[in-house]
Each structure stands twice: as structure tokens, then as C-alpha cells.
N, C-alpha and C positions, 0 to 999 in steps of 0.2 A: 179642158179637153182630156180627154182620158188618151192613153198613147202606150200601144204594147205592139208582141208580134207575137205570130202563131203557126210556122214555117220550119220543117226537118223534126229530127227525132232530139228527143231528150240528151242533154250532155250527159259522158259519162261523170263517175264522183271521181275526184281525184284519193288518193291514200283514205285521206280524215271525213270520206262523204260530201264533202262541199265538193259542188258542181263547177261553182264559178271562175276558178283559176283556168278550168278547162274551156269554159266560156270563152276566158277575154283573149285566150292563145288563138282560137279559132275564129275569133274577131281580129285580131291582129294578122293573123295569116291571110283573113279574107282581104283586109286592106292593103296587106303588100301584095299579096298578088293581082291589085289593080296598079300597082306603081309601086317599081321598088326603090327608087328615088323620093328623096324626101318633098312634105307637101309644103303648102306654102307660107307655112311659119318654119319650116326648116326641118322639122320633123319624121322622123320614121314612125312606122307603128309596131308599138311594141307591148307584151303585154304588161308590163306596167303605165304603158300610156292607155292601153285599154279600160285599166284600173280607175287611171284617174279620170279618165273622160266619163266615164259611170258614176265618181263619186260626184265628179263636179256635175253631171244632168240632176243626181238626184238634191244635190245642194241649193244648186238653182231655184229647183220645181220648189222646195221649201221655202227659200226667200221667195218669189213667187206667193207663194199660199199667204207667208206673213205682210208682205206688203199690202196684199189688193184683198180686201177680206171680202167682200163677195164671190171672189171664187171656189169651186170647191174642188180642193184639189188632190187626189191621193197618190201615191206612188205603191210598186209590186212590183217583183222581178220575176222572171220565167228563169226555167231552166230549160230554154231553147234559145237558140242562137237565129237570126233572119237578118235580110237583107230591109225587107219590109218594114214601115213605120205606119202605124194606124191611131191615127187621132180621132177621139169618139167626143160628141157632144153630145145634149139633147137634140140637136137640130141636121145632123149629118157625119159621115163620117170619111176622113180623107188617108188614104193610101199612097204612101211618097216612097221613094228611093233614094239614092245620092243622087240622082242627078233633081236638081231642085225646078228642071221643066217639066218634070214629068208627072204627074198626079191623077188620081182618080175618085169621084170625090159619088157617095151614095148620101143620099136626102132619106131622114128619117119617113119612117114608112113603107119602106123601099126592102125586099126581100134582105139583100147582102146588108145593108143596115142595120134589121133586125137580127139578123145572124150573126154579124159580130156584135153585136149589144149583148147576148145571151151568152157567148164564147166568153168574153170579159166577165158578166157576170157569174160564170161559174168557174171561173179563178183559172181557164184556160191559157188564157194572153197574158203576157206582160203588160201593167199599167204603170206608165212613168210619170202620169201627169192628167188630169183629171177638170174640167168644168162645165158647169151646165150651160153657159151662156153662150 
């Protein structure tokens, strides 16, 4: 499954050009201001938990890749920030939030399917995760 977002305007760079520090502040700030109490590993969000929660997805998606070799799997980072998760296959593509009832799912073939397959493909979205199957 390919897995990005394509929502808000571009991070600014911090100092040194790199976007991402500014990223995970405004990822952290999104999640505290859904609860400013800790979640349920005990946890605040902060942007070095932002940090690590991004290395460890991309870690994952790599062990992922090396275990199950028919997958094909790549990773890409955007430098925009969303609420939005978009998982693309060859067969459909599914639109989630945090709340994990909530989804929206387009079947290849399907206008918004094709529109985000082309967004992805011309390096618009973020891709964290990637299979054809």
C-alpha cells in the first residue's frame, strides 16, 4: 500500500532549510490539542516523540519490505503536515483519520482513485508505505 497525505500548505524551513523539525512541532501541537493529558501509554506528544514515531513508521515499513518479499514497498516524505492517511493499492484506495471507524475507501477505476494515483505519482503526497496487492 502506498500511504501519504496531501492537505495545508508547505512547512516553513527551519534555520538550516530542513522543513521537518517544523513538521513534527506542528504534529505535536496537532495532537495536544486533541488532549493535553497523556495517551495511553502514558505519554505526551512532543516533538521528539513526533520524531520517533516517524522513524519508527519508516523502520517498520522497511522490516515490512525485508520480511514479506512480494511486497512492493517504498517510502517518501512530504513536506506538508495532515490529518489525512491515504493508503493506495493497485486495487483501491482508503482515506482514515484517527478515529479508526472512520474511512473512506475509492475502488480503482473510480475518479478520486485515479486522482490520487497521479498526485502520488508525480511526487505530490507523501508515500510511507507502498504494495501492489
Amino acid at each position: 500500500m502506498r500511504r501519504g497525505g496531501q492537505a495545508g500548505e508547505a512547512a516553513p524551513h527551519d534555520a538550516t532549510g530542513d522543513h521537518r523539525p517544523v513538521l513534527r512541532e506542528a504534529y505535536a501541537h496537532y495532537r495536544r490539542s486533541l488532549s493535553d493529558r497523556p495517551d495511553g501509554r502514558g505519554e505526551l506528544w512532543t516533538t521528539e516523540r513526533a520524531r520517533k514515531e516517524s522513524f519508527a513508521t519508516v523502520l517498520a515499513t522497511f522490516w515490512y519490505r525485508q520480511r514479506y518479499g512480494l511486497l512492493d514497498i517504498g517510502v517518501g516524505l512530504s513536506a506538508t503536515m495532515t490529518t489525512f492517511r491515504w493508503d493506495l493499492s493497485s486495487h483501491a484506495v482508503i482515506i482514515t483519520v484517527e478515529d479508526p471507524n472512520r474511512a473512506l475507501t475509492a475502488l480503482s477505476g473510480t475518479f478520486y482513485y485515479e486522482s490520487c494515483g497521479r498526485r502520488c505519482c508525480a511526487g505530490r503526497c507523501s508515500r510511507a508505505a507502498t504494495s501492489t496487492g
